[in-house]
C-alpha positions in Angstrom: 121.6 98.0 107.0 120.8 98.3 103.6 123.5 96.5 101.6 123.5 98.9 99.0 121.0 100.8 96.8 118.4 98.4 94.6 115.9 101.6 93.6 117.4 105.1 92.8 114.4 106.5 94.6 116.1 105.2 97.8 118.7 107.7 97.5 115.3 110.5 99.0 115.9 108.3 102.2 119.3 109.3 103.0 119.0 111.5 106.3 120.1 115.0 105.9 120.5 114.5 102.3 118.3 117.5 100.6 115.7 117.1 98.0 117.5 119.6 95.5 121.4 117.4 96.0 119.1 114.1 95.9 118.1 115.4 92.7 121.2 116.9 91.3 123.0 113.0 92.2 120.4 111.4 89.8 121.0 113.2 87.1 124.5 111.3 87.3 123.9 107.8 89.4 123.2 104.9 88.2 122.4 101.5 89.8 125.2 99.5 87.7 124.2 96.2 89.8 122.2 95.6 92.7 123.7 94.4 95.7 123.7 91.0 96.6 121.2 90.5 99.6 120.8 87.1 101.5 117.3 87.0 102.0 115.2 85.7 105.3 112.7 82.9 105.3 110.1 84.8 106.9 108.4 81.5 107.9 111.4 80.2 109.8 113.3 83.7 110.5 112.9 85.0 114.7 111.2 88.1 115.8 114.5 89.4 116.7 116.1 88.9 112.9 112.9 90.3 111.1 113.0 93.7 113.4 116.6 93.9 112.5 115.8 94.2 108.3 115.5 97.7 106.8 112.2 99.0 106.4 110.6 97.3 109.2 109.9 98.6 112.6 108.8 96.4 115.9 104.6 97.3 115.2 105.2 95.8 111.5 107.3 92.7 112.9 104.4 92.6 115.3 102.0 92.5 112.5 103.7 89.9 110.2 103.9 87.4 113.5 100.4 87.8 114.4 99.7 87.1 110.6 101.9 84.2 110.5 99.9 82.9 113.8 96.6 83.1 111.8 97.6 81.3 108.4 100.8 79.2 109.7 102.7 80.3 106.7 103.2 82.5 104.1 103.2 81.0 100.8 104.1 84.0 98.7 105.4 87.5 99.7 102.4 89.1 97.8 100.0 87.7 101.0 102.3 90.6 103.3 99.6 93.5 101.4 97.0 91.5 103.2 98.4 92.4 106.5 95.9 95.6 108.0 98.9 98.6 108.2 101.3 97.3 105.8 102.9 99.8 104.0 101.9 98.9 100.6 104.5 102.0 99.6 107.9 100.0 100.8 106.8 96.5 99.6 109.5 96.2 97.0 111.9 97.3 99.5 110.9 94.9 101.9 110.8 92.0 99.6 114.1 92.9 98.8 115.3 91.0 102.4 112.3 88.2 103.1 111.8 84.8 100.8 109.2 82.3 101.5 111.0 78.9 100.9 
């Protein structure tokens, strides 16, 4: 669930929403404020509560745990572009749900 929109970009990942209306919606929206999201530790947050998050599917929950296994915990966010298969693309959207302390 995303909580809101934080980028107007996001509003291209509305299912069945076409390009051309996307478009036509920008013109006139505006992100007044963004929505208040209660981040997860991803250092102390389950399997189960990291596949649940937006943007994140079970290989990529996958790939954080068995990165987490290697360096026992993730100091910053920035270290998740290390992980082979990230997608570098939906960072900021990620980052948007996950904290380190």
């Amino acid at each position: 669930e995303l909580k809101g929109f934080s980028f107007n970009d996001q509003l291209y990942e509305v299912y069945y929403l076409d390009t051309l209306l996307a478009d036509k919606i920008l013109k006139q929206f505006k992100i007044v404020s963004k929505p208040a999201i209660e981040k997860l530790n991803v250092n102390t947050a389950s399997f189960k509560e990291i596949l649940h998050l937006p943007y994140i599917d079970y290989a990529l929950t996958k790939k954080i745990f068995d990165y987490k296994d290697k360096v026992s915990e993730i100091r910053d966010l920035e270290e998740l572009r290390k992980i082979e298969g990230f997608p570098l693309d939906k960072f900021d959207r990620i980052a948007l749900y996950l904290k380190t302390k």
